[in-house]
Structures are given as C-alpha cells and as structure tokens.
C-alpha positions in Angstrom: 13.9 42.2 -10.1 13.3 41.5 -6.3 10.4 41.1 -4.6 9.8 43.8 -1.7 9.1 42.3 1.8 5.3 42.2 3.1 5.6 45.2 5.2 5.1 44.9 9.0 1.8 44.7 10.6 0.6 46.1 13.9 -0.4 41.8 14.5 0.0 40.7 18.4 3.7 39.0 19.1 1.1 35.9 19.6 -2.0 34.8 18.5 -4.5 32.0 20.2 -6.4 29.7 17.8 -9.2 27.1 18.2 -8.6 23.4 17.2 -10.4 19.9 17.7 -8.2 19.6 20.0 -7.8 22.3 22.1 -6.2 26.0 21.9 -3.2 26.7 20.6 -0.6 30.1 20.5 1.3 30.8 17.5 4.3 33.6 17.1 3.8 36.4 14.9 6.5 38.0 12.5 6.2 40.9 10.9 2.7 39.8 9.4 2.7 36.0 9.1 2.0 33.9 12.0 3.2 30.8 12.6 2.2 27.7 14.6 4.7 24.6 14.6 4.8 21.1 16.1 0.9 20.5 16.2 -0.2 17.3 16.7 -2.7 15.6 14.1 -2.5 12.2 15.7 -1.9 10.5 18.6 1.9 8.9 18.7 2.3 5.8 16.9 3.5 4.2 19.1 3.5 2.0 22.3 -0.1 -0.5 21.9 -0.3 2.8 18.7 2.5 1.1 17.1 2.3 0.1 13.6 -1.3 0.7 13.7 -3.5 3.3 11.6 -3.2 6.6 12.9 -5.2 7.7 15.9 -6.9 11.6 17.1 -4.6 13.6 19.3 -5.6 13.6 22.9 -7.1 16.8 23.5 -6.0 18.9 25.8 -6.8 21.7 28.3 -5.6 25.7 28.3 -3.5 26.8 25.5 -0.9 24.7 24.1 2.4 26.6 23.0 3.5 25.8 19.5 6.4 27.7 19.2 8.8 24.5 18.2 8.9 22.1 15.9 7.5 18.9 17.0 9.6 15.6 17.1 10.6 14.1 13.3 9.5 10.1 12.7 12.6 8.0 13.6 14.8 7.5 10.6 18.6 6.8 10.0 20.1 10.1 8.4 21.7 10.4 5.1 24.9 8.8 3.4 28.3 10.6 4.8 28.9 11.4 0.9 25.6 13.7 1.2 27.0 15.3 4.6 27.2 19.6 3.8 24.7 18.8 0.6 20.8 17.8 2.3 19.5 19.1 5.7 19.0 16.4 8.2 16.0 16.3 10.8 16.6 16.8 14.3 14.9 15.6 17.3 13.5 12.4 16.7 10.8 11.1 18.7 7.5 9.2 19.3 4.8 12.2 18.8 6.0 12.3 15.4 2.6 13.0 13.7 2.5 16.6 13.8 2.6 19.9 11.2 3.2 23.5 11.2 1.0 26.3 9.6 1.8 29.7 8.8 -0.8 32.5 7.9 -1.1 35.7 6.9 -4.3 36.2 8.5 -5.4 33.7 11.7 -9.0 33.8 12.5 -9.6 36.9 10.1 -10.6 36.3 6.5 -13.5 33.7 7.3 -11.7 30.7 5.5 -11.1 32.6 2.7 -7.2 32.1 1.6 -5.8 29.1 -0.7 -4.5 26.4 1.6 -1.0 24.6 0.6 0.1 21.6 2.2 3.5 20.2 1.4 5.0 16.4 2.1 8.8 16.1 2.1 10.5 13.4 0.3 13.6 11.2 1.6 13.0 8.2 0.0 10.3 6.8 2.1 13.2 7.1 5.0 14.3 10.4 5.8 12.5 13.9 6.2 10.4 16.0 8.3 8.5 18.7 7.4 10.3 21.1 9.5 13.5 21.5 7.6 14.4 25.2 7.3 14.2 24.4 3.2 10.1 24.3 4.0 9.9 27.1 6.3 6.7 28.8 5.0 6.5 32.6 5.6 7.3 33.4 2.4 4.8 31.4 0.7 2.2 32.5 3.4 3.5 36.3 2.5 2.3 35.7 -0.6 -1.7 35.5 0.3 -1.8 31.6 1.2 -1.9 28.8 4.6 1.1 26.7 4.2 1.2 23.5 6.2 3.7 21.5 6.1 3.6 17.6 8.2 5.3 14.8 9.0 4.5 10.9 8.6 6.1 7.6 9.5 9.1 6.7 7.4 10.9 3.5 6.4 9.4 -0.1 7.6 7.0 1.6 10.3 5.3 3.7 7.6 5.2 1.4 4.7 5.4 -2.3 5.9 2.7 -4.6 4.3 2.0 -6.5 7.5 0.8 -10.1 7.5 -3.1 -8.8 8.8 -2.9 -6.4 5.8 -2.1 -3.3 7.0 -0.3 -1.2 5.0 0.2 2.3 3.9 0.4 3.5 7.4 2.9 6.8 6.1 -0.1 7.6 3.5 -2.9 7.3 6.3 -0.5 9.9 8.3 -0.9 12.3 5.4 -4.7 11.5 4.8 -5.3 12.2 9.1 -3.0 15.5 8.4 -5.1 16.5 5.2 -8.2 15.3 7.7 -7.1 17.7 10.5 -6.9 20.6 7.6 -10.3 20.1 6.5 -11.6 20.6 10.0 -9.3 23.5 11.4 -7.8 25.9 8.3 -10.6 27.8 8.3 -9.3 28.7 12.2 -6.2 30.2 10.6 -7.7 32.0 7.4 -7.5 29.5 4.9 -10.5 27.7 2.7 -11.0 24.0 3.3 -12.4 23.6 0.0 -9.5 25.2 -1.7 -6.6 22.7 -1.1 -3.4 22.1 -2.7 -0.9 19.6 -1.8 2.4 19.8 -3.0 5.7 17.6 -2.7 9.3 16.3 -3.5 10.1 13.2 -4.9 9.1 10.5 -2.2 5.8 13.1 -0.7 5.3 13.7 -5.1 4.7 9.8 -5.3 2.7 10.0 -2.3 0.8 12.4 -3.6 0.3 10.5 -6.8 -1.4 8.2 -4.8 -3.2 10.3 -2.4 -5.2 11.4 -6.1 -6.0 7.4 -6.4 -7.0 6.8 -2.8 -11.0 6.4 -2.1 -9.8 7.4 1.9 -8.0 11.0 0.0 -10.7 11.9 -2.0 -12.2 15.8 -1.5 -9.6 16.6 0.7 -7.5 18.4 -1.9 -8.6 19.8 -5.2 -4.9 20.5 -6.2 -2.0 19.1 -6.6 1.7 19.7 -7.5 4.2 16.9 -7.8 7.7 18.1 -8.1 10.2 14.7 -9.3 8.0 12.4 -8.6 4.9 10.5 -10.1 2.9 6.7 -10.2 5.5 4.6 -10.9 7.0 3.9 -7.7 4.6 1.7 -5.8 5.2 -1.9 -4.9 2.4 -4.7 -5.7 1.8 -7.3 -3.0 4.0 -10.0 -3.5 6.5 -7.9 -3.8 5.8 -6.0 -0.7 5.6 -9.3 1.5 8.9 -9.8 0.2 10.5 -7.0 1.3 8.5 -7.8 5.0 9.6 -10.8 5.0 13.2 -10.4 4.3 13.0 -7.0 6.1 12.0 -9.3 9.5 15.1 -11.9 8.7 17.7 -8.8 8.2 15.9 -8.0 11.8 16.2 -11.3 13.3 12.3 -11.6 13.9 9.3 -13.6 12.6 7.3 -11.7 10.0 5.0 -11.3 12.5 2.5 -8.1 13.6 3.6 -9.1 17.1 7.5 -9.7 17.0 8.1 -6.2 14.4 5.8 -4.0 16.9 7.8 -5.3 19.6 11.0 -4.1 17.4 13.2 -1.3 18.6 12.9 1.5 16.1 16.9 1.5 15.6 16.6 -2.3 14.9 14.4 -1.6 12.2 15.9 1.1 10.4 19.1 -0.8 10.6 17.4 -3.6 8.8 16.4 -1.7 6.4 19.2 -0.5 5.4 21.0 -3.5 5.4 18.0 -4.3 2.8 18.8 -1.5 1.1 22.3 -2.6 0.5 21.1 -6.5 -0.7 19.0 -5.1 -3.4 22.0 -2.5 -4.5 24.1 -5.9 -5.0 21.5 -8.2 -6.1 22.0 -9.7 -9.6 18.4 -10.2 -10.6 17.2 -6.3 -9.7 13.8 -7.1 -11.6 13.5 -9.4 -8.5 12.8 -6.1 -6.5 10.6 -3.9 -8.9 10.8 -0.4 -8.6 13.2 -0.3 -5.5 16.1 -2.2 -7.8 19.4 -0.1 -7.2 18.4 -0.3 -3.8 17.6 4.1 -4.1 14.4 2.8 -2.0 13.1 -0.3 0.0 9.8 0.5 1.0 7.1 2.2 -1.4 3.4 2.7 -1.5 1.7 -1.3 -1.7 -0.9 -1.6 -4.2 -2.8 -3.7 -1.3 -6.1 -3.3 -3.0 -8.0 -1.8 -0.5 -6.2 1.8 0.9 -4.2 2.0 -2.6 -6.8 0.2 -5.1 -4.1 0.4 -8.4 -0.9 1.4 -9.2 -1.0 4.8 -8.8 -0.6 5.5 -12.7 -2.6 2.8 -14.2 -5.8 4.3 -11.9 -5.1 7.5 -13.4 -5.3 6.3 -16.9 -8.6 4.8 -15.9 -9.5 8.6 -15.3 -8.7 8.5 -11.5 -8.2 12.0 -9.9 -9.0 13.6 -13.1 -11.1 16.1 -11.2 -8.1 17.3 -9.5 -5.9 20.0 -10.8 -2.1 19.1 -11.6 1.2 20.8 -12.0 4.0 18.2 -12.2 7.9 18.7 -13.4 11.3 17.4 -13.0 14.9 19.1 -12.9 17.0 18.4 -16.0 19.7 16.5 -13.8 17.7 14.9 -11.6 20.2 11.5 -10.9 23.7 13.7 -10.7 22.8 13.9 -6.8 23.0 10.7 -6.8 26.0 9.7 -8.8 28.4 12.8 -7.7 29.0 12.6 -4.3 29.3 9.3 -3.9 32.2 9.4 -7.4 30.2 6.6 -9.1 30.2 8.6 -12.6 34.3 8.3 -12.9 33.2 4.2 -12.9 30.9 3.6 -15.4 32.9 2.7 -19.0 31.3 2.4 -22.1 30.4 -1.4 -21.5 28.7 -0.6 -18.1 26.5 2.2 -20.1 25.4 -0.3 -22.6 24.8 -3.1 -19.9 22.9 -0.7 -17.9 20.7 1.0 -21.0 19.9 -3.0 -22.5 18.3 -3.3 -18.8 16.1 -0.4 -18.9 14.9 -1.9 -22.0 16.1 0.5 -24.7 18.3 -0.7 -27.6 21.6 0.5 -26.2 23.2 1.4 -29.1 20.6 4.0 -30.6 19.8 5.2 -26.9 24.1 5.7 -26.9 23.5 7.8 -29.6 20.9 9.7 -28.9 21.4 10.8 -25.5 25.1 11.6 -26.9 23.5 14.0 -29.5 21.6 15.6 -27.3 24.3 16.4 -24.4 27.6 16.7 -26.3 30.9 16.0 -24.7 29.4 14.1 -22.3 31.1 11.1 -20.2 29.9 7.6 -20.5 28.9 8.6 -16.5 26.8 11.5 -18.0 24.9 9.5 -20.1 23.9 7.2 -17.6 22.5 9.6 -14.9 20.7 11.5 -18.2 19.0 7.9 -18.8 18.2 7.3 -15.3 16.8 11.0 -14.7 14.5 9.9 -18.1 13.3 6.7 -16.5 13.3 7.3 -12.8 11.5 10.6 -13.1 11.2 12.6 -16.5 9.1 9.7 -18.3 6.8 8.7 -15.1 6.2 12.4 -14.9 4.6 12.9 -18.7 3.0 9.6 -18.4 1.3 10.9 -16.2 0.4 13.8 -18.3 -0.2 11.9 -21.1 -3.3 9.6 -19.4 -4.9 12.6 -17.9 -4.9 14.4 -21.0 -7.3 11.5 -22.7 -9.9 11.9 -19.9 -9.0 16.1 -21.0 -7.9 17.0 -17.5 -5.3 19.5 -17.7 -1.8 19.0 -16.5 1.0 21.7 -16.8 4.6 20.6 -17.3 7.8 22.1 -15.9 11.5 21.7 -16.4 13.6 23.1 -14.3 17.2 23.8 -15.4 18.9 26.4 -13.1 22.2 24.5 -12.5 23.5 24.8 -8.7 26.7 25.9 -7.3 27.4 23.4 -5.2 30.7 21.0 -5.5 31.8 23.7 -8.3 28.7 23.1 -10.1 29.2 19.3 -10.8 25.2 18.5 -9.8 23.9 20.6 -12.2 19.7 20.8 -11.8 19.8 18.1 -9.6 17.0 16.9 -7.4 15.7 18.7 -4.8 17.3 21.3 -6.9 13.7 23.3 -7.0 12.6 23.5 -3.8 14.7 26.3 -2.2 12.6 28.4 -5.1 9.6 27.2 -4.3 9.4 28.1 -0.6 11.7 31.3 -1.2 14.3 30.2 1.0 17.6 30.1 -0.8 20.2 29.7 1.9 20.1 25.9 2.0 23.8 24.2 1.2 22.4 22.9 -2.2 21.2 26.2 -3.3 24.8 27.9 -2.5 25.3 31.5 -2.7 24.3 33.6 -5.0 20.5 32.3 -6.1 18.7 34.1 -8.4 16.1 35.9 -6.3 13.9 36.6 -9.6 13.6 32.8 -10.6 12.7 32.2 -7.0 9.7 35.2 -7.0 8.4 33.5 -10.7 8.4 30.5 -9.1 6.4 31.6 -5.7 4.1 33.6 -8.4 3.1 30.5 -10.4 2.6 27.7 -7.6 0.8 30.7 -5.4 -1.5 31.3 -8.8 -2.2 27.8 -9.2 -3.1 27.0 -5.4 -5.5 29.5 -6.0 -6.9 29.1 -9.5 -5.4 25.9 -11.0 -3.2 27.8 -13.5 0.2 28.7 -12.7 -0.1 31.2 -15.5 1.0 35.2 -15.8 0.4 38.0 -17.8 4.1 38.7 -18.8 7.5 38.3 -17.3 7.8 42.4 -16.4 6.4 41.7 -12.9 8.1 38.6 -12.4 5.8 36.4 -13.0 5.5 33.7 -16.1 4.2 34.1 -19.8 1.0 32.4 -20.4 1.9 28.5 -19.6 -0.3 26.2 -21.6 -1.3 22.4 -20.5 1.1 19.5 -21.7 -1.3 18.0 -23.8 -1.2 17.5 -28.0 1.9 20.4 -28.3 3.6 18.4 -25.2 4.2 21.7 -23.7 6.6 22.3 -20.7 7.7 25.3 -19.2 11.8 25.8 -18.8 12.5 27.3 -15.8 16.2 29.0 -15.2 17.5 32.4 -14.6 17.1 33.6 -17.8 13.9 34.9 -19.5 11.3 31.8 -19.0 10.2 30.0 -21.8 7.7 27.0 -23.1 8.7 24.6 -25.4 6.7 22.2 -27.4 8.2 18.9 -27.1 11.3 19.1 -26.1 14.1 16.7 -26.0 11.9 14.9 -28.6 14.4 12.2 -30.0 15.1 10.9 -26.6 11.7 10.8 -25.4 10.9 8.6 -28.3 13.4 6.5 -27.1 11.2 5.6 -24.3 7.9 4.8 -26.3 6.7 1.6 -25.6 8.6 2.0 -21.9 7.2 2.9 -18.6 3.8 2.8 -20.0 0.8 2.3 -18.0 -1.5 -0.5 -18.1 -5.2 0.7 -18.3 -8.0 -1.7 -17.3 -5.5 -3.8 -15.5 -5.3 -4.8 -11.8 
C-alpha cells in the first residue's frame, strides 16, 4: 500500500515568522513550510570557544532561512564508508543552528506534536541537515519536526580542567530551550515534545532524560540504537583530555585547547581513536574500547548527575514516555566495509566473547544456534550488536518497567541492498523509514514504501499520544503494540506483515544476565 501525497495547498511561496530573535522567512512546498539554518546560539567560538552555549544575537528585518546553516567542524568518515553514509557539508563556526518544517506556521495556536531529532556520528560526525533528516514528510503527517546541530568530537565533549563538560549536550538543551519558546510560532505545542535520535543523539538523549538542566523540555522520547551505557566517568574523561592535549602537542589546559585550531583537534582525536583501537588493556578506556568512540557524555556530577542508566533505575525520567529499539545487524556496518569479518578465526571469537564477559564456549554455541551457517565473523558482529546496543537498550526497559513506566520495544530486521546485501539490518538501517526518505545510498533502490508509511504511522502516533500503537495493519499502520515489560515484548519490523514477539531471541539474551547491568543506588 502507498501512502498518497498531502495534496497542495493555496499556502504563500514564503511565510514570515516571529522568533526571540528576530523574523524569519521560510519556503513553502506544496503544504509544508520549511525554515533551515536558524540559529539557537551564538557561535562557539572565538572568546565563545569551548564555553557553554550562548543566545543568538538578534537581529533586525527578516532573516532568510532558505539554507542550511554551517555543520560543527568534524573530520568525515572512513574511505571504506565512502558511497555508504552522507557526509556534512559546509563546515563552519555558526554551527548551532536547526531547521523546522510545518504543516501549519502561525495557524493552529500551538496545537501540533512537536519532534525534534539529534543525529548520531559517534560524537564526531553529523549535522542535522543531511537529506536522510529532511522533514516534510514527517511534518505531512500532522507534526513540527526540528532537527539541530551541536558541537562534535573534543569541542563538544572535553571534560576541561575548570569542569566544563558536556558542552554538545548543553547545545541540544539551548536547541530544546529555543523550541519551548518559539514552536508555538510555527504551529506546534511546547508542552507536547518528543525528541528522537540515532545512535550517538539516542545516548544523548538517554541522558538528556537524566539531566536536572533537560527536565520539562520534552515529554517524549524515542531512542533508535542507542541507550545509557555509553558515558564516560571522570577519571576516565581527564584521561582522554589529557592524552587528547599530548596527541595535540598542548598543555591540558582551558587556555592552550581554546587556542587550538579546530583541524588540530580533530586530528588528535583521531589519532586517539586509533591508540585505543590498538591498546592491549581496552578496559583502560571504558566504553570507548575498540576505539568506535573517544569522547562520550562525562558523568561530571553536576550537568550529567549519574550514568545515564543507573539514574534511570533510580526512577530518573520515568515521567517521560519511551520508544527505544535496535536493528538486528547493528555491528555489520561496521565490520563489512572495512573486510574485518574474513579475519576473525575461531580463536579470535573466543578471545573476544571471554572479554565481554560471557563464557565463550556456551555463548559459541548459542549465538551459533540461533544464526545457522554463520561465520566465526558473523558471530562476532551478532555479540557485539547484543552488547553494544541490543542489551543497553532492554536494560533500559527493564529499570523503567520497576518504577511501571512504560517503554515499547522495537526490532528492526528489513535487510538492505547495499554491497549485495552483505550489511543486513545494519545501523542507521531505520532511519530512511523514519523520516520517509528512502533514496539515501544505504537504503538502495527498491525500499518498501509500506514499511516506511508503518513506520511514519507509529512514531507520528506516539509524538502525539505516547503509543506508537494501530488499530490493524489494513491502513498501514501497526497491530496493537504492547510495552516491553513482564512478556518482554518487542515489535519486529520488516516488509512483511508486522508482528510482536514475546521474548525473543531468549537463549541469547540469557547469555547476557548478570552483564551490562546497571548499578542502582550507586554514584
């Protein structure tokens, strides 16, 4: 079944809105109306420069905002992921900026579902202007999408010796700041906020539900392949500042890194990033070991109180309604295109499995049952998808549901066409469905439209309701779609007829019990 098009309105070619900083023109197609490159902040940089974010400087007249705004400085993807992920353009210092698209500016009274989305990269790459997140379609479908940018790598997530830290997350919680005061401008409800994200923005947003500086901006969330794991505590984090600063050639000093070219940054953490992939004690480096990440969220006890998933056993953000999921092949973007899975041998698999902590040979075993004929490679991304992103996520569930806040698990398993179908559901596999936009090089040719219009249907119903729930699947949406909680419940989403299971993949998630835990009460 497809979706028909939102038929053309009789709307202006532009449209002039009201902010706190000044007027602004959007373009209008057919009858959504975007506005892009907006500025939340002030740049960050200059005597702005590693410092909490800032107001915009207001201005006079109308402001065009017809373009995307300049993306945080960051260093690009691998060569191996060249033709695979969309790379930002235009880099530049007035970095802190978002885009909105409407289906109604100035003309429902503030009365729409508001969805604000944070890109992932790794803590290094992204913008939220990728074509992936353009949001017409979304906004089509009766809600305000924004989408923003924040600062990446070691200017966004340094712990600095004066205690700053969390500067990336304070971008977000100025952009969530700037929607509580303007949305209603552009037809959406400030008190009906949903944030939604990928992978780095999913852990960000994990966090964001723990932060005393985020609370009542949003009152849901949807984390897609990410969770509250991945955070750094501080030692850790003045490690990585400290070595981060040496790989630099500076003192670990507010002074000498603000005075840092951008480029000599990011080049230094890379070069970080490469140490920790070759370092022999990995536990050295927590949750960045593998050298996948440098810089995380920093528990600094102050802007991010606890590890993200240890607050929320303590009933943090329980208030706040969840969605959360992963793709069944989460790791094979990592471990196809850069040919690592030919390498790994049956000793390497049990090497690695003994260092996640499960007994290797009954972890073998099981995650052989459960994917048949597969490689000794195959195993190993299946493990790391479990520990890097299946496990956090129903952790997760699992400590909301004994405070009894609702949280609604999906799976999804639509395998993608790209390099002849070797990634499977990889990451980022979801998000061309999300947003409706399936001409992105990892969706390939040939989506399925339908899965993409189920998929719009439930995140749409949940921004506006907190249940991503249908009536049936006649009218492309969902059958009814139950919380995780004492069934384990999780919604599989392919191309096929949709369908809950209760508890799936059961032998290998027992695998894991006693792993990845949180720690409740703790600091």
């Amino acid at each position: 079944m497809h979706r028909k098009e939102p038929p053309h309105s009789e709307a202006p070619l532009h449209v002039t809105i009201p902010t706190t900083a000044g007027r602004i023109r959007g373009r209008t197609t057919g009858d959504v109306t975007a506005f892009t490159g907006i500025p939340y902040a002030a740049p960050p940089f200059g005597p702005r420069r590693l410092r909490p974010p800032e107001p915009p400087q207001p201005w006079t007249g109308i402001r065009d905002t017809f373009a995307p705004g300049p993306c945080a400085p960051q260093p690009g993807y691998l060569p191996a992921m060249a033709g695979l992920l969309e790379e930002a353009a235009d880099q530049g210092e007035d970095c802190l900026n978002l885009n909105v698209w409407t289906p109604a500016p100035g003309r429902t009274a503030g009365g729409l579902p508001v969805m604000v989305w944070i890109h992932g990269g790794a803590f290094r790459n992204g913008t939220g202007s990728l074509p992936s997140y353009d949001g017409a379609r979304l906004a089509a479908e009766g809600v305000v999408c924004v989408t923003l940018n924040y600062r990446l790598g070691a200017e966004g997530f340094l712990l600095l010796p004066d205690g700053t830290s969390n500067l990336g997350l304070l971008d977000q919680i100025a952009a969530l700041d700037w929607v509580r005061d303007n949305v209603a401008g552009f037809g959406g409800d400030p008190d009906n906020v949903t944030v939604f994200g990928q992978s780095a923005g999913a852990i960000s947003i994990t966090a964001l539900m723990t932060m005393p500086r985020a609370q009542g901006l949003f009152r849901r969330a949807i984390t897609q392949s990410g969770a509250g794991h991945h955070s750094h505590p501080e030692h850790l984090a003045r490690r990585i500042t400290e070595r981060l600063a040496a790989l630099a050639g500076a003192e670990p000093t507010y002074e000498a890194l603000a005075a840092l070219p951008p480029e000599r940054l990011m080049a230094a953490n890379d070069a970080l990033s490469r140490e920790i992939a070759r370092a022999d004690d990995s536990g050295q480096w927590g949750e960045s070991a593998g050298g996948g990440t440098t810089v995380l969220p920093v528990v600094d006890g102050t802007t991010l109180p606890r590890r993200p998933i240890d607050a929320l056993a303590d009933g943090a953000g329980q208030d706040i309604d969840l969605l959360t999921g992963t793709t069944s092949d989460e790791f094979r973007l990592f471990l196809v295109p850069l040919e690592i899975g030919p390498r790994i041998t049956d000793e390497v698999l049990h090497g690695f499995l003994a260092g996640l902590g499960l007994d290797p040979a009954e972890a073998r075993r099981v995650y052989a049952a459960a994917h048949p004929g597969a490689t000794p490679g195959d195993l190993l991304s299946a493990a790391m998808t479990d520990h890097a992103y299946r496990i956090p996520a129903l952790r997760v569930a699992e400590a909301r549901a004994t405070h009894g806040a609702d949280t609604f698990v999906y799976e999804f398993a639509q395998p993608l066409p790209a390099l002849d179908g070797a990634l499977g559901a990889c990451h980022m596999a979801e998000i061309g469905f999300v947003f409706g936009n399936l001409c992105a090089p990892l969706t390939g040719p040939g989506a399925p439209q339908e899965l993409s219009d189920r998929m719009r249907t439930a995140w749409v119903s949940f921004a506006r309701t907190g249940r991503p729930t249908g009536t049936g699947t006649s009218d492309g949406t969902l059958p009814h779609w139950p919380a995780y909680a004492e069934r384990r419940s999780v919604m599989l989403l392919n191309d096929t007829t949709p369908a809950v299971l209760d508890n799936p993949a059961a032998d290998v998630r027992r695998l894991w019990e006693g792993l990845r835990k949180s720690a409740p009460g703790g600091a």
